[in-house]
N, C-alpha and C positions, 0 to 999 in steps of 0.2 A: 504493500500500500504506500509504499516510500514516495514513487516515481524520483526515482533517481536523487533524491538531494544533495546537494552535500554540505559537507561539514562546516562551510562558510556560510553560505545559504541558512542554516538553521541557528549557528550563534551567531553570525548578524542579525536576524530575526528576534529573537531574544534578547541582544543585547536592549530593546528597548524596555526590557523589565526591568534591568540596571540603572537604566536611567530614571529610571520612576523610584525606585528607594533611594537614589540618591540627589531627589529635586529637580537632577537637571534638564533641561530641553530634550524633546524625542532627539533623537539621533546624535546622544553627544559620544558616545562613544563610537559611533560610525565615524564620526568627524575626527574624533582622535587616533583613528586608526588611520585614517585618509594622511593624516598631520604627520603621526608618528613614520609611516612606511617611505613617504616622502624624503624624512629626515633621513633614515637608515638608507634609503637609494642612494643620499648626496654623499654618504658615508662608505659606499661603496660596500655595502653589506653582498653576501653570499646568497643565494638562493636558500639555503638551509637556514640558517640565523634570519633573512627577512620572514619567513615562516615562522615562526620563533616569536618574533617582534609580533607580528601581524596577531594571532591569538594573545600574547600577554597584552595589547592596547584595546583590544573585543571585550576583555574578559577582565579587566585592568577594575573591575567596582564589583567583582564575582561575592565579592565577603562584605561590602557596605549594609545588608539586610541585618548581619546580623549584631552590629550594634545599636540599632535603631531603639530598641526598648531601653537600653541604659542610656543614648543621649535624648531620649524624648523626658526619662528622670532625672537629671543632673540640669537641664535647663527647664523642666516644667513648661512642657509644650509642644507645638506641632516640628519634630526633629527633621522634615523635608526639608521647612523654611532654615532653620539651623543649618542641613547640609548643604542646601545651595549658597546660602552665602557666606558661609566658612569657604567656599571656593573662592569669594572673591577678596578675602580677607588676607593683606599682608602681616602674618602674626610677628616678623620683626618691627615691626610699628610699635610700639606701647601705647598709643592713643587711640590708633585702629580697633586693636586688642578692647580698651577699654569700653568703645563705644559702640563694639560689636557687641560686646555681653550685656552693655545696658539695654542695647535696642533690642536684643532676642532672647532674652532670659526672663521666664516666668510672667511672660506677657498672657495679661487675661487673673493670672493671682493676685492676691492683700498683699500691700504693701509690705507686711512683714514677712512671711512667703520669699517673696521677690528679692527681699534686703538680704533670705536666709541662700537661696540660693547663689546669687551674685557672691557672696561671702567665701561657700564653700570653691567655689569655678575658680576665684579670685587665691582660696588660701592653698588647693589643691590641682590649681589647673595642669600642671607637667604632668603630678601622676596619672591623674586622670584622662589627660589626653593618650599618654604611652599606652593605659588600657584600652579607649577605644581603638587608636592604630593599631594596637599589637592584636586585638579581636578580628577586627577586617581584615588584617595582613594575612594572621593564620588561617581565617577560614576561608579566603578567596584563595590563597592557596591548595589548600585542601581539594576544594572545589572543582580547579583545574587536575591536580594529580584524579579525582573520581573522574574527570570526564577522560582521562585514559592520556594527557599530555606530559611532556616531561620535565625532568624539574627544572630546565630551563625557564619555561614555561610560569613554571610554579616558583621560582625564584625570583622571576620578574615582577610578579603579583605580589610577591612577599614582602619587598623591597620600596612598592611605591612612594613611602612615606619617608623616604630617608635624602635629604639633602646634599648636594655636594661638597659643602662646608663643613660634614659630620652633624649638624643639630637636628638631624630628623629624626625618623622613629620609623622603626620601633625598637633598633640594636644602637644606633647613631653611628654608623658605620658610612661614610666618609670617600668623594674620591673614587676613582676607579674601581674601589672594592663592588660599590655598588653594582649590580650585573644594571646591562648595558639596558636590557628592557624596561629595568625600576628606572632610568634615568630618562631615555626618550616618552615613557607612557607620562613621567611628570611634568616635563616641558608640553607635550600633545594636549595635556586635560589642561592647563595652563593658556596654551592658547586656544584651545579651543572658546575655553569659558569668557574670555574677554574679546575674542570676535564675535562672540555674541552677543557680549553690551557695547561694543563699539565698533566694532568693524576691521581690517586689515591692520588701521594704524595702532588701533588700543593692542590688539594682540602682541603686533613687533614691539612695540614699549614692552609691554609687562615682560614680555619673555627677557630683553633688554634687560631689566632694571633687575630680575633677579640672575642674570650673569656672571657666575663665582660664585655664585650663595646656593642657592637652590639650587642650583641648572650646571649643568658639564659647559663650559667654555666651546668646547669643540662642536657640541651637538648645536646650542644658537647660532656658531657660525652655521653648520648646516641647515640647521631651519629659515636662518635670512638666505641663503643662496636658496632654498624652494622658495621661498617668500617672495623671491623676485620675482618670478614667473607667473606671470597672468594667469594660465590656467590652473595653477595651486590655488589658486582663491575659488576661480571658476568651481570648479570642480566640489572645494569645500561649503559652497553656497548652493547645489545643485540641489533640486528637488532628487535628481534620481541619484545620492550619496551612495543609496544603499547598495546598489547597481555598479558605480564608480567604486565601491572597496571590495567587492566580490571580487570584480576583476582584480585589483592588487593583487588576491592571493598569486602566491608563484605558482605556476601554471604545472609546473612539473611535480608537484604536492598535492594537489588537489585531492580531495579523498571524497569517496560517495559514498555516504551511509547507509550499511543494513540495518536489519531491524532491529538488531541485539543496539547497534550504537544508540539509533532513536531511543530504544527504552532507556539506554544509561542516559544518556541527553535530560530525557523527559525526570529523570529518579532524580538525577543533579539540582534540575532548576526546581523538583519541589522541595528540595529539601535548602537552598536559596529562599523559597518563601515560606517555609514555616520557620525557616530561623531569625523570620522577624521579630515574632511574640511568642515569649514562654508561653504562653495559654495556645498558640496554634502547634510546637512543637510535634512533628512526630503527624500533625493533623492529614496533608495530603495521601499519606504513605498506606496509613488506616482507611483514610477517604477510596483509596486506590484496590486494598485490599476486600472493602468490602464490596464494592460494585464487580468486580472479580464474581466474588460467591453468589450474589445475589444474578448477574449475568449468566454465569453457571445454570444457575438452577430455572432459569428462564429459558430454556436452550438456545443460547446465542452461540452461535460458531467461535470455533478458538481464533480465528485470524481476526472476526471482531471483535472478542473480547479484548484482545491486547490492545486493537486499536481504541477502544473505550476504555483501558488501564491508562494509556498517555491523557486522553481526556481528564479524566478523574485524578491525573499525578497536576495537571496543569491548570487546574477549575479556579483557580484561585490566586494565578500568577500576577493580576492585574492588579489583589491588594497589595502587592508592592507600592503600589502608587497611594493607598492610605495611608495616616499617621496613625503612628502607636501611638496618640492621644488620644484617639480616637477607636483604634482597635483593643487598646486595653484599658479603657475606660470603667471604673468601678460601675458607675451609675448610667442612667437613661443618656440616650441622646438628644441633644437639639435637633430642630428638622435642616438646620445647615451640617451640622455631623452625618444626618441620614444620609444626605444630597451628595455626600462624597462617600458614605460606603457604600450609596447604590449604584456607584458607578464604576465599583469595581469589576461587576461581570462583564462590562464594557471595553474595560480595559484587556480585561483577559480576549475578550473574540475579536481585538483590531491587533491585538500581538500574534495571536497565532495565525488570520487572516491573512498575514506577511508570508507564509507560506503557501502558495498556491495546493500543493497537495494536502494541508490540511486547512482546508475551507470550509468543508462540512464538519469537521472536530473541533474549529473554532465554533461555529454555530450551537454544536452540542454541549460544548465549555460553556460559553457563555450565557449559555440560557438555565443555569443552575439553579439561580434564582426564580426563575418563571415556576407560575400556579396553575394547576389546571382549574380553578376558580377565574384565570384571568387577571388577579391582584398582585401578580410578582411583577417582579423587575427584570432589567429594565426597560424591560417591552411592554409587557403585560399584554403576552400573545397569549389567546385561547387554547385550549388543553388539543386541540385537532393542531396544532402547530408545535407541541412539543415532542420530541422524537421518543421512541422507547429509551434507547441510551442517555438523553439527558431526563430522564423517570428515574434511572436508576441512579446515576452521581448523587440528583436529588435527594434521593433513599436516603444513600449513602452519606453525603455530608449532615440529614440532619439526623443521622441515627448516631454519628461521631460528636456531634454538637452536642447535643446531648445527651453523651455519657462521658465526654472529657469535662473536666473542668475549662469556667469559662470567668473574667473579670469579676463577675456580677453573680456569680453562681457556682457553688459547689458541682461535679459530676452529680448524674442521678444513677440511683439505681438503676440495671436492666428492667426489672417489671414497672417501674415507672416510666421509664422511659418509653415502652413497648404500650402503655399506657396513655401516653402524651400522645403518640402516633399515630393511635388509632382514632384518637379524636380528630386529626388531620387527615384522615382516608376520605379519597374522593374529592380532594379541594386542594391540599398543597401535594399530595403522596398518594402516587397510583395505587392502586387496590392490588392489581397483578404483582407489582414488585415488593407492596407492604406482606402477601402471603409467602413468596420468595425468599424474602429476610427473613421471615420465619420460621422456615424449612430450612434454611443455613445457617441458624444460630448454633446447635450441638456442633456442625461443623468446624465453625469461628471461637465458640469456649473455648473446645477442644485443641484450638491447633494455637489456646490463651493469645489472640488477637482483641476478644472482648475479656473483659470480668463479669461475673453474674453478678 
């Protein structure tokens, strides 16, 4: 069911999940790859090492998801706005520094809140930042070693954070130690980020100004000789970017994924989105396993059961793009809270949509939320337009919903649970796949996927 993909093709496609836990504009890491690959050509890089480069600048925020809950509690608030403009933030400034935690820190809390936070950022800032870096360092690394790349690769990622001067993080390691990918991915997200609030000229500055501090000497001269060149811009400003870095890859590298890579693919990116929020941990993987059983016992053929396993690993890749203020919110939401978690299934069917071969799998992701009452989101298509396959994610996620613990709520019981559910038959939870789930419960104890 692949039709050919391949492996550029699908984490360019994703990378747009990236961008969405870390605030920034759709296609900023297309752009940093476009950036980065440029540099490394003028550098007269290998065919091997530009492959190399080319996934560590894709894949370059692969670990950003998963400090999100501890910087949405350390600044008291939505941790998107914090990420994106910690991007534009020169931390050797001390005035910068200052006026960045006033204006993004515990906005929306009491004064006293606000004083307590600013406090601890202000008396704990290094540690605390070393632990966010050193969180997203380790696990975007990780990340890449699961999706099967090497530690080159994985080194690159690890590395992001560390400056040319030594002051960065997450080792402070200094200089050409730095492997060469940590160093062009942070000049690439560098410029990217401020061609985006200014154009050509903002970019060549910033990269400029941090020249021997942050950035390899050698590599800005490389990025000013692309810089020169009209169509580096061109290209960088291109609606079809995505189209424009596919090509970069090295053509003699190029890899087409079978179906064992898809499913690693797809196992990697959910475990990228549950490692947003402790309370989702572990969520897709379950979500995945249960729609599994429940497909099963529905006789769905095994060629489509897998393909509704990527479904059900991916149903939820779009809350990347919510804030854990809002995802792990003790209490109710406001209807502007709602207004952005109901736009997460949205998110999910225009990311997988980027793959022409999953167009109907985005369809079936995205409509997770939908009711056969008509009252789901974000459509609120009629129960004749919901597919079997997204009947059963359905099942699925709200059978895991409620039996994991959630913000606002202890786990229930299984007989409550099974309880709750039955009062939703016929209206949010097909009948066929509520009896289904039934009949794969001894299965699912048994094989302790659930607890009674």
């Amino acid at each position: 069911m692949n039709d050919q993909l391949l492996l550029s093709e699908v984490i360019g496609a994703f990378s747009y999940a990236l961008d969405l836990t870390e605030g920034q504009p759709p296609g900023h890491c297309l752009r940093s790859c476009w950036i980065g690959v440029h540099v490394g050509k003028e550098l007269g890089l290998d065919q091997s090492t530009l492959w190399d480069l080319y996934y560590t600048l894709l894949l370059k925020d692969a670990g950003c998801s998963s400090n999100a809950a501890r910087m949405c509690e350390l600044y008291g608030g939505d941790e998107l706005i914090v990420k994106r403009e910690f991007t534009k933030l020169n931390s050797d400034n001390l005035m910068e520094v200052v006026n960045f935690l006033l204006k993004h820190t515990g906005m929306g809390r009491g004064m006293r809140e606000r004083i307590q936070l600013i406090a601890n950022l202000a008396k704990n800032g290094k540690k605390l930042a070393a632990e966010l870096v050193t969180t997203r360092c380790e696990r975007g690394a990780a990340i890449a070693r699961q999706l099967g790349f090497n530690e080159t690769v994985a080194a690159g990622i690890h590395c992001m954070g560390e400056y040319w001067n030594g002051k960065g993080r997450p080792t402070g390691m200094g200089g050409e130690d730095i492997p060469l990918g940590s160093r062009v991915a942070l000049l690439s997200q560098v410029a990217d980020v401020f061609h985006s609030i200014g154009g050509p000229d903002r970019a060549k500055q910033e990269v400029r100004t941090h020249h021997g501090t942050w950035l390899d000497p050698k590599l800005v001269e490389a990025f000013e000789a692309a810089a020169a060149r009209r169509e580096f811009w061109h290209g960088l400003a291109a609606d079809d970017v995505e189209v424009r870095v596919r090509d970069l890859e090295p053509e003699s590298r190029a890899i087409v994924l079978d179906e064992d890579q898809l499913d690693a693919i797809a196992t990697a990116f959910a475990q990228v989105v549950d490692s947003k929020s402790p309370y989702t941990y572990g969520h897709s993987t379950r979500v995945a396993h249960f729609a599994e059983a429940v497909a099963e016992e529905l006789g769905l053929p095994p060629v489509r059961r897998r393909w509704l396993c990527r479904g059900a690993l991916l149903h939820d890749i779009g809350k990347l793009g919510v804030s854990n203020s809002i995802l792990d919110k003790p209490g109710s939401l406001t209807e502007e809270e709602w207004e952005q978690m109901r736009a997460h299934p949205r998110h999910t069917e225009e990311i997988l949509a980027r793959l022409h071969p999953f167009a109907e799998l985005a369809l079936v992701a995205g409509a997770h939320h939908e009711r056969l009452d008509g009252t789901g989101y974000p459509k609120r298509i009629s129960a004749a337009e919901i597919k079997m396959e997204t009947r059963v994610i359905t099942i699925s996620d709200i059978f895991d919903a409620i039996t994991a613990d959630r913000p606002y709520r202890k786990a229930m019981p299984l007989g409550q649970a099974l309880e709750i559910m039955q009062k939703m038959r016929g209206t949010a939870i097909d009948p066929d796949c509520l009896e289904a789930l039934h009949a794969c419960l001894p299965k699912l104890i048994a094989s302790s996927q659930i607890a009674q």
